[in-house]
C-alpha positions, 0 to 999 in steps of 0.5 A: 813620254816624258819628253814628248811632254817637255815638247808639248809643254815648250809648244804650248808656253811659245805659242802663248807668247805670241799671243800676248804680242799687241797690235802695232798702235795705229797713229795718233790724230793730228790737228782737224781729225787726219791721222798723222802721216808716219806711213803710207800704208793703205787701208783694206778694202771693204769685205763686200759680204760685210758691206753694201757702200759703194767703195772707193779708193783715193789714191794721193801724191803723198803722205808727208806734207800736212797738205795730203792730211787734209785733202783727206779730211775732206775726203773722210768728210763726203765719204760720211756724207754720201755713205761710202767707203773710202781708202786714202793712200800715197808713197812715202815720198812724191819721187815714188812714182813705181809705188803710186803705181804699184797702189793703182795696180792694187786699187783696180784688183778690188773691183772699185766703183770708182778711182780718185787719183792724183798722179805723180807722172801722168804718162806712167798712169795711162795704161792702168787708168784705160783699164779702169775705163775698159772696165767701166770704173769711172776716174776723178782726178784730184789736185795734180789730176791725171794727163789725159782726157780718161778722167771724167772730171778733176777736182783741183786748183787753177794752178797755172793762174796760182803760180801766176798770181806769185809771180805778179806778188814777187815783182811786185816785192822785188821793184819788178826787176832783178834775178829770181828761181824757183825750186819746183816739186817735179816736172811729171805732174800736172801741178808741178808743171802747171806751177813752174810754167804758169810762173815762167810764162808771167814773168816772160809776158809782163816783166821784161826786167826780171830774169829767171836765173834757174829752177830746180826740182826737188821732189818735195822734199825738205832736204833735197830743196834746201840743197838745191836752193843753197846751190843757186845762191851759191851760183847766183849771189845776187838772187833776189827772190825765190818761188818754192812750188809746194809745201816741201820745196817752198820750208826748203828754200826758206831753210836756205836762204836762213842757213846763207844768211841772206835775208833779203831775199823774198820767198813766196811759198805754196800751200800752208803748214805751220812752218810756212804759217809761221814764217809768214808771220815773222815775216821770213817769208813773204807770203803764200798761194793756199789752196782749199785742199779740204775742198779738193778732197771732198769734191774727189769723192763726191764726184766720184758718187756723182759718176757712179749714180750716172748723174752729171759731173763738171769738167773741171772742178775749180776749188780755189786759190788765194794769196796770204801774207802776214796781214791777212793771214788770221782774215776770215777769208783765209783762216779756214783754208790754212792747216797746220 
């Protein structure tokens, strides 16, 4: 008896430990409201017992660049307006594409009204996104949309007419000859190959004098760019300018060219975040393409309800892109579609 009492009573004292343990904090807001992006964790679903909203799941490219927070600000905001529930989620990283699949797998398991996607590799998509389809789950693509004629619109950037537009400011700032590259996010997404073929193509059409000496694909990351970016200068001393694709791989080959001390060279970037906006403004960085990812998360899902209530929806959805640099940075035009 006495020591089926000592047991009872360690039972009860451990039991009572675990409790007290909290639950993990949920992560801090950043600036404009979007959580910060420490993971990539989906919210759950909807409990349809619990609910009548339309639920959607809003499946992004990634969680790390300050770009995804505010697509899905603009998200969060046409969910409040037309009264539906959402989940926004992406991998840790853009090179993850078995995990964005792996979220689109999940996503379909919970019976959606519809799917918002983004995808890192549009091949790797289709069959999941023809199941979506057999189901009658109508798809939006956003930003880098999808490959295929599944969707039944996207919402994204003329990123070919974007990237083109760099190429005509870089000639512009280099006396419209010598050597340049371009560090590029990949070459499986609709933006990745749209930005890196949209700069190419111009150059070929209009500057005969200017030579692209290498592109490099960095998967977005920091890191991995400023490497690649260090490479090629290394190979190509005389580089006079640089286009990096995206948020990561534009703060990456800035980090470059500062660690070569070759300031000279013109960097033109893609997006914002306070690391490109504050380069602009010093003048590390000759400026910039942003987009309206604000625009581009709330046109994914207000589409989206657009679809399920049978109403029609535009091909394509253009949300806009422009050109920045240190003096128009702080513009009225500008300023709004800038994030840090």
């Amino acid at each position: 008896m006495f020591t089926a009492a000592l047991m009872l009573l360690a039972t009860t004292v451990f039991s009572a430990c675990g409790a007290s343990n909290p639950a993990p904090a949920a992560p801090k807001p950043q600036a404009g409201g979007a959580a910060a992006p420490t993971t990539a964790a989906p919210a759950p679903a909807p409990d349809a017992k619990k609910t009548d909203k339309i639920y959607i799941p809003v499946i992004s490219k990634g969680f790390q660049h300050q770009f995804w927070q505010a697509v899905k600000q603009g998200a969060e905001k046409a969910a409040k307006e037309f009264q539906v529930e959402i989940t926004f989620e992406g991998p840790e990283t853009e090179s993850q594409v078995d995990k964005q699949i792996e979220m689109l797998q999940a996503a379909l398991g919970k019976n959606p009204k519809a799917i918002a996607f983004a995808a890192l590799d549009s091949k790797a998509a289709v069959p999941l996104l023809q199941k979506a389809k057999a189901a009658n789950i109508p798809v939006v693509g956003f930003d880098s949309g999808v490959d295929s004629d599944i969707p039944i619109t996207t919402a994204a950037t003329d990123n070919a007419a974007a990237a083109g537009l760099a190429a005509d400011k870089m000639a512009a700032l280099i006396g419209n000859e010598g050597e340049v590259a371009l560090v590029v996010h990949d070459q499986t997404s609709r933006t990745g190959i749209d930005r890196r073929d949209g700069f190419v193509n111009r150059v070929k059409e209009k500057y005969p004098n200017i030579k692209i000496v290498d592109i490099q694909y960095g998967g977005g990351d920091q890191l991995k760019s400023t490497d690649l970016a260090k490479a090629i200068i290394q190979a190509h001393p005389n580089v006079k300018g640089f286009f990096g694709a995206n948020e990561g791989s534009a703060i990456g080959v800035l980090n470059a060219v500062t660690e070569s001390k070759k300031d000279k060279i013109v960097v033109i970037g893609y997006d914002s975040g306070k690391q490109q906006i504050d380069a602009v403004r010093s003048g590390k960085m000759a400026g910039a393409i942003t987009q309206d990812p604000i625009g581009i998360g709330y046109w994914s899902v207000k589409a989206a309800v657009q679809a399920i209530k049978g109403e029609a929806v535009k091909k394509n959805i253009d949300t806009g892109f422009h050109w920045y640099d240190k003096s128009n940075i702080d513009s009225d035009q500008i300023k709004p579609l800038l994030y840090n």
